[in-house]
Backbone as CSV, one residue per row, in Angstrom:
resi,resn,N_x,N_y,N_z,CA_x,CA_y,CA_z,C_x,C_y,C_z
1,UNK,-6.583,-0.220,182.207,-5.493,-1.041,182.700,-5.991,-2.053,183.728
2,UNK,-6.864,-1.976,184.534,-7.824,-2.657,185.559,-8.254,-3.941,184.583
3,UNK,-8.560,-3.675,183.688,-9.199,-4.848,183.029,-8.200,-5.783,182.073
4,UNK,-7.196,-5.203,181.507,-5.843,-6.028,181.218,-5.523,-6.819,182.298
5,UNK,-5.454,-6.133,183.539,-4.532,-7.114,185.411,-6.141,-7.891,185.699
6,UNK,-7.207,-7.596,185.355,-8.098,-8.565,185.879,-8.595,-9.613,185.144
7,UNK,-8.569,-9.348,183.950,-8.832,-11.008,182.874,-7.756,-11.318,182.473
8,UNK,-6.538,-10.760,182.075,-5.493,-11.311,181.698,-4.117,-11.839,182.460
9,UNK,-3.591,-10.675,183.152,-2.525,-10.895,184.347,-2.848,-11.695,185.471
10,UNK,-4.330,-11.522,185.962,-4.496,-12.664,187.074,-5.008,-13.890,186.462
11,UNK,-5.019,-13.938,185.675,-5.454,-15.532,185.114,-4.078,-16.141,184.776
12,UNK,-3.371,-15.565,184.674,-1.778,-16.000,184.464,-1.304,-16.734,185.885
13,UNK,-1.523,-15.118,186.690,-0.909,-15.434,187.575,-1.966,-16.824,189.015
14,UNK,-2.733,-16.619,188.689,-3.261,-17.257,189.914,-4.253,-18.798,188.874
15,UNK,-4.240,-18.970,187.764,-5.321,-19.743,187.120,-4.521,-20.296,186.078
16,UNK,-3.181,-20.445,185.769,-2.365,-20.865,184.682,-2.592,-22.035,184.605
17,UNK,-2.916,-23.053,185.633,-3.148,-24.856,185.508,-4.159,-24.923,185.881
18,UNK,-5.262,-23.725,186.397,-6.494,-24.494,186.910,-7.548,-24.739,185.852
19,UNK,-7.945,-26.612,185.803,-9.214,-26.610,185.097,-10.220,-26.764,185.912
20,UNK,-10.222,-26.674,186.654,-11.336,-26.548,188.268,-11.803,-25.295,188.141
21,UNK,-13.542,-25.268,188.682,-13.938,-24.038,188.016,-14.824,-23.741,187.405
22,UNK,-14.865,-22.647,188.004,-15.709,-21.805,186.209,-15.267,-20.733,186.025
23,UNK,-15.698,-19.942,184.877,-15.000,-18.939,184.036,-16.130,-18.109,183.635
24,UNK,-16.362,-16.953,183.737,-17.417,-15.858,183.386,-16.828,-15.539,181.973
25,UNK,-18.213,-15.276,181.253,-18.013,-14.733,179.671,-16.830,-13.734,179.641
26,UNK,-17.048,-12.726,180.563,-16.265,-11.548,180.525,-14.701,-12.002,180.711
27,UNK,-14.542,-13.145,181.771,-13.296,-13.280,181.972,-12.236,-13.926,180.361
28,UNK,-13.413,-14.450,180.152,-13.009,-16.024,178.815,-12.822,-14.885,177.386
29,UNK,-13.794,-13.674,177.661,-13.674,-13.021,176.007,-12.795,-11.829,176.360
30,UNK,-12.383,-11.251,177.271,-11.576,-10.592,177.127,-9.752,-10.607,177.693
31,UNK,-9.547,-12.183,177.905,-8.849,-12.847,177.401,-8.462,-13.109,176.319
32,UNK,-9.357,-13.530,175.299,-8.916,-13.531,174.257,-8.711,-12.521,173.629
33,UNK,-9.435,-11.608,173.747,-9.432,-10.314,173.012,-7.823,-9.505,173.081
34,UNK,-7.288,-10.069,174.605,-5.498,-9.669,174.868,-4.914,-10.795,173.891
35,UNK,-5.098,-12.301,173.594,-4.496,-13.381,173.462,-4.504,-13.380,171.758
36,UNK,-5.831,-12.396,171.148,-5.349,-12.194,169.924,-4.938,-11.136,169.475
37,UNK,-4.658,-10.119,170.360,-3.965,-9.018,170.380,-2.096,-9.411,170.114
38,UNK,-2.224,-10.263,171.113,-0.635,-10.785,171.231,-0.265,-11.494,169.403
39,UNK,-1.407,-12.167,168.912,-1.218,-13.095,167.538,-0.952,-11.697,166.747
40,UNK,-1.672,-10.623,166.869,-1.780,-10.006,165.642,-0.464,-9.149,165.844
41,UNK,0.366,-8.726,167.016,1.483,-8.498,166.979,2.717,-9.469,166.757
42,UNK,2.856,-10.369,167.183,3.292,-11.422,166.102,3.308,-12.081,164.750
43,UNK,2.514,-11.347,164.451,1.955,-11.127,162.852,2.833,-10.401,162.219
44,UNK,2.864,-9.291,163.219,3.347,-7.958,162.543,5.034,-7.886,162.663
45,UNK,5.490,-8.693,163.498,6.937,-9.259,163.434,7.207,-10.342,163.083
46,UNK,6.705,-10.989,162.284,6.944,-12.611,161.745,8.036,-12.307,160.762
47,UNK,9.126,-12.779,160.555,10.002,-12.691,159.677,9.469,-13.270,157.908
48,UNK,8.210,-14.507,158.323,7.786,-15.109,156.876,6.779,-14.003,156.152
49,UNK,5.883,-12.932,157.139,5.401,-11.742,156.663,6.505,-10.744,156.447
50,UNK,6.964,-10.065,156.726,7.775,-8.612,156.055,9.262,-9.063,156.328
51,UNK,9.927,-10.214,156.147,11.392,-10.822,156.124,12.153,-9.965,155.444
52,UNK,11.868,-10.097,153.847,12.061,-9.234,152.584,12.304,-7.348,152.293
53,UNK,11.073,-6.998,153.580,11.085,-5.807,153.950,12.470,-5.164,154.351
54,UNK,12.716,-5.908,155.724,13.434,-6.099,155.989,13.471,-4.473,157.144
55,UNK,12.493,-4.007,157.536,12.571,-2.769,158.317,13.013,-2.796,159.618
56,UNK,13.393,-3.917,160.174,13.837,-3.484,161.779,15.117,-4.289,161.605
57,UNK,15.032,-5.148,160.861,17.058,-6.043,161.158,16.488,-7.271,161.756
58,UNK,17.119,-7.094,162.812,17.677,-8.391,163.606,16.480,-7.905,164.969
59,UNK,15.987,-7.024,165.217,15.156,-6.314,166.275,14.114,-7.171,165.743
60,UNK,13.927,-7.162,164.434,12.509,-7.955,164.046,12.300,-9.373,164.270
61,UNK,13.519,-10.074,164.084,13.761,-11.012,164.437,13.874,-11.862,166.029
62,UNK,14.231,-10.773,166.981,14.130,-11.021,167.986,12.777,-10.890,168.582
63,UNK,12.251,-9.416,167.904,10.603,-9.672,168.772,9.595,-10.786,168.278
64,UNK,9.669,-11.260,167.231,8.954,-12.871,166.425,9.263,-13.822,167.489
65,UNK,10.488,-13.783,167.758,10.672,-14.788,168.795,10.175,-14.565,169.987
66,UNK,10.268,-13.343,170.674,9.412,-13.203,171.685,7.908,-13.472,172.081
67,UNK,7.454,-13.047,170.616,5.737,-13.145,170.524,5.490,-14.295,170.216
68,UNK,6.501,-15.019,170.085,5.891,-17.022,169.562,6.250,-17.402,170.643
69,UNK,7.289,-17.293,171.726,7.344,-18.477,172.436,6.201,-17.968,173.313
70,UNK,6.047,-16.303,173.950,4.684,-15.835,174.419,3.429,-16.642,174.170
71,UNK,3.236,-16.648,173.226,1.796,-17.757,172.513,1.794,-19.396,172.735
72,UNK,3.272,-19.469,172.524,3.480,-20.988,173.168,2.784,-21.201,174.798
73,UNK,3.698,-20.017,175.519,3.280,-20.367,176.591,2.044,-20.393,177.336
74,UNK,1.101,-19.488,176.336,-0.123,-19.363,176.758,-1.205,-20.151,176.652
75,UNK,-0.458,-21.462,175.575,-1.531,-22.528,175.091,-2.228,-23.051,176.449
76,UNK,-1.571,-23.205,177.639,-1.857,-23.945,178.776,-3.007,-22.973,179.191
77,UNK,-2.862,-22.159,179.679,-3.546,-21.321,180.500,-5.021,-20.798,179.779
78,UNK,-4.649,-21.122,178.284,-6.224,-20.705,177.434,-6.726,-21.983,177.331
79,UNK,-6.161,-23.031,177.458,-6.713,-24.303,177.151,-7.765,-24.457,178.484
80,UNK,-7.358,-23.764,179.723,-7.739,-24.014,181.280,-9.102,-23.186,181.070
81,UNK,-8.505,-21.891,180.448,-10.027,-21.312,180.391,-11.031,-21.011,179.599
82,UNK,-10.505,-22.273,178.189,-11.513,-22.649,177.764,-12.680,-23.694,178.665
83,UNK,-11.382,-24.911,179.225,-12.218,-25.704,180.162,-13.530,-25.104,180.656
84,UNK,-12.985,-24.274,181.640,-13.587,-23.757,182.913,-14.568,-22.699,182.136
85,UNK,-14.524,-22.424,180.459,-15.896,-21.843,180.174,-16.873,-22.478,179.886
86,UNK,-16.551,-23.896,179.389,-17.261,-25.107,179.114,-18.135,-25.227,180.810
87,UNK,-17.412,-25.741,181.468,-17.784,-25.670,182.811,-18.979,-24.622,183.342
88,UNK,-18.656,-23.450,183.119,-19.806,-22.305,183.529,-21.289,-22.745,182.604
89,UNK,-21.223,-22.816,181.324,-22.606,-23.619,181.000,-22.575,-25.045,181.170
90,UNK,-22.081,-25.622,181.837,-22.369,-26.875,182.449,-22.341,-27.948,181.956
91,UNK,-20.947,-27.406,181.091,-20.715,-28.520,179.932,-19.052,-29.286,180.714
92,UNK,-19.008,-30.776,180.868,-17.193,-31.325,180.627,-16.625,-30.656,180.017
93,UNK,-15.234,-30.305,180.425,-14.688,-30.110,179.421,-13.865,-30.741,178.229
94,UNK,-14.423,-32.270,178.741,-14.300,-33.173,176.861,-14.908,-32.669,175.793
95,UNK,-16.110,-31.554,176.363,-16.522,-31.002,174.543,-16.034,-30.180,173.804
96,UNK,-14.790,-30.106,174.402,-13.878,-28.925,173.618,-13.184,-30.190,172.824
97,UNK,-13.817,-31.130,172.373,-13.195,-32.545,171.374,-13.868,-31.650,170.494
98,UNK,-15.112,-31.462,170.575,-16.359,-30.880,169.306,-15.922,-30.267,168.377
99,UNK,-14.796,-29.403,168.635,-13.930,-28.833,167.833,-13.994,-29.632,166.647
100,UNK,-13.332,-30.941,167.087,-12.689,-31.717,165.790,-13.936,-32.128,164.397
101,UNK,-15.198,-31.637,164.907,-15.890,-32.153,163.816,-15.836,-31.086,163.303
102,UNK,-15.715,-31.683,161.620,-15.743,-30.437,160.685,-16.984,-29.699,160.320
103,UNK,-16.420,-28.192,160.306,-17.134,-27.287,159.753,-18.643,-26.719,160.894
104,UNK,-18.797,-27.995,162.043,-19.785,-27.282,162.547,-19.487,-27.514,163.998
105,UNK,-18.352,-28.222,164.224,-17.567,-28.036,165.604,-17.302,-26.476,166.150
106,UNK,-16.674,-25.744,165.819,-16.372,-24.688,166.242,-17.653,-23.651,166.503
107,UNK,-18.530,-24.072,165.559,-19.881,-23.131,165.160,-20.500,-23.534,166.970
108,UNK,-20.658,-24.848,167.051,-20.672,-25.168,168.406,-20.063,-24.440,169.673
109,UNK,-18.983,-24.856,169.452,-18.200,-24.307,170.810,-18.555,-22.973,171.046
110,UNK,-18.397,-21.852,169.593,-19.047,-20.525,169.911,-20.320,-20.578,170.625
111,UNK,-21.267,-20.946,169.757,-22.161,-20.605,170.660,-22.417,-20.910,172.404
112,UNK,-21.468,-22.387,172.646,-21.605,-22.206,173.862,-21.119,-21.117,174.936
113,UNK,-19.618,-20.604,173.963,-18.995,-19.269,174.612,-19.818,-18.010,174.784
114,UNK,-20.237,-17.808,174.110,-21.592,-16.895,174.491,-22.251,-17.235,175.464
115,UNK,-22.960,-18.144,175.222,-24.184,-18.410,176.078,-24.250,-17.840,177.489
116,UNK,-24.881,-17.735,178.203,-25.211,-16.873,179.395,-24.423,-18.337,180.597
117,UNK,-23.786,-17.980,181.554,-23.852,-19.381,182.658,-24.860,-20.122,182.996
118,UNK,-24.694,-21.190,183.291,-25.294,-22.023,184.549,-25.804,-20.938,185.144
119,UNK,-26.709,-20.503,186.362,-27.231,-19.305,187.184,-27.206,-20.693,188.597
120,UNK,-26.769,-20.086,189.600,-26.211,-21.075,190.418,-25.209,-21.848,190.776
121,UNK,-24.910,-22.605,191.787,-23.865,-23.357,191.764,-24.101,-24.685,190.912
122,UNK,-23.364,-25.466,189.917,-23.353,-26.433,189.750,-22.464,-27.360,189.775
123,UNK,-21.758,-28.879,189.217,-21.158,-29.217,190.170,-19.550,-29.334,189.822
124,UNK,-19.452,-27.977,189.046,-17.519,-27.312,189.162,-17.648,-26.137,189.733
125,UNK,-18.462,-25.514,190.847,-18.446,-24.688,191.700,-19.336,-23.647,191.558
126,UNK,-19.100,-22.446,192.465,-20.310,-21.344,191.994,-20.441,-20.441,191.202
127,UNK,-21.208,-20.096,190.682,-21.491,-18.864,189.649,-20.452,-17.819,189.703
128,UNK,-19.941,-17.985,188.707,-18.201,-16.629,188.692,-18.577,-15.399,189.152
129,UNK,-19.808,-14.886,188.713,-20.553,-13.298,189.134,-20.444,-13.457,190.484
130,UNK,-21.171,-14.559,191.112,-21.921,-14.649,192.807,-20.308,-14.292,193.151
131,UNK,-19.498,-14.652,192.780,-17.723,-14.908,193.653,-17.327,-13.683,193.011
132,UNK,-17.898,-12.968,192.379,-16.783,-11.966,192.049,-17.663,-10.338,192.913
133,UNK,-19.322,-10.364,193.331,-19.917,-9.381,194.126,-18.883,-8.749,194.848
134,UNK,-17.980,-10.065,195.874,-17.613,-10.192,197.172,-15.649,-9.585,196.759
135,UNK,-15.600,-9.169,195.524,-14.241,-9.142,195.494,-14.105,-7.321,194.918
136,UNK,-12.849,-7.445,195.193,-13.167,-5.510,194.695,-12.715,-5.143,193.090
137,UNK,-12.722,-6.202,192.204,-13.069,-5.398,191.099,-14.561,-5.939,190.415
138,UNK,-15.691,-6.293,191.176,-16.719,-6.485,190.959,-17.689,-5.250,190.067
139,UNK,-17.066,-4.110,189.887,-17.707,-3.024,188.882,-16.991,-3.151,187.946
140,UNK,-15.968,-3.888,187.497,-15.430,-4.043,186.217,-16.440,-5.240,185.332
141,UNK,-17.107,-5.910,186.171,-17.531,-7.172,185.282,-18.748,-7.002,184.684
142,UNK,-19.008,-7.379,183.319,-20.166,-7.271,182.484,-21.004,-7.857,182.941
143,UNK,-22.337,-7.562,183.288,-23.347,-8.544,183.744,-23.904,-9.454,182.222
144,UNK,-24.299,-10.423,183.321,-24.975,-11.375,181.912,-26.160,-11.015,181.648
């Protein structure tokens, strides 16, 4: 539960507009790892998947709606920490354009999501690890 309130709930709560920054692997992938957790339960209540079924009613219908506008709202806050992962390897975050080239855009962006940080400060601030020693859930974080 420590690690749901520390990559997911506080990035909500304290990082929802920030593209200032940087972003540790750990923070950026297990984010997503909640953010496609949330898709694949929205999956599982989509009225255009099991409509026909028809097993919950109108309950089904209401949680689809819950889990889409949820995802809506999260476009902002994943868009920030995509930025700010771009940022930790020491990339603008205009190269999250790279996307748009086909077929080997994304192949891109992964690998930069992986990649290990910057080691140091560079110039969108300091190393997410160095700032996170000094904080108390610093034994939750994966070293690089």
């Amino acid at each position: 539960m420590d690690i749901l309130k520390l990559y997911f709930i506080d990035v909500l709560k304290y990082k929802f507009f920030d593209f200032g920054g940087r972003a540790s692997r750990a923070e950026f992938w297990y984010f997503h790892l909640f953010y496609f957790l949330l898709i694949f339960l929205y999956s599982l209540f989509d009225t255009s998947y099991i409509g026909s079924i028809g097993l919950l009613g109108g309950l089904q219908t209401v949680l689809s709606k819950i889990f889409g506008v949820a995802l809506f709202v999260l476009l902002i806050p994943r868009f920030a920490l995509v930025v700010r992962r771009l940022h930790d390897v020491d990339k603008s975050g205009w190269y999250y354009l790279v996307k748009l080239i086909p077929l080997i855009g994304g192949l891109i962006l992964f690998v930069w999501f992986i990649s290990e940080g910057y080691h140091g400060n560079n110039k969108w601030g300091p190393n997410p690890y160095e700032i996170a020693e000094d904080e108390s859930y610093s034994h939750l974080l994966v070293d690089d």
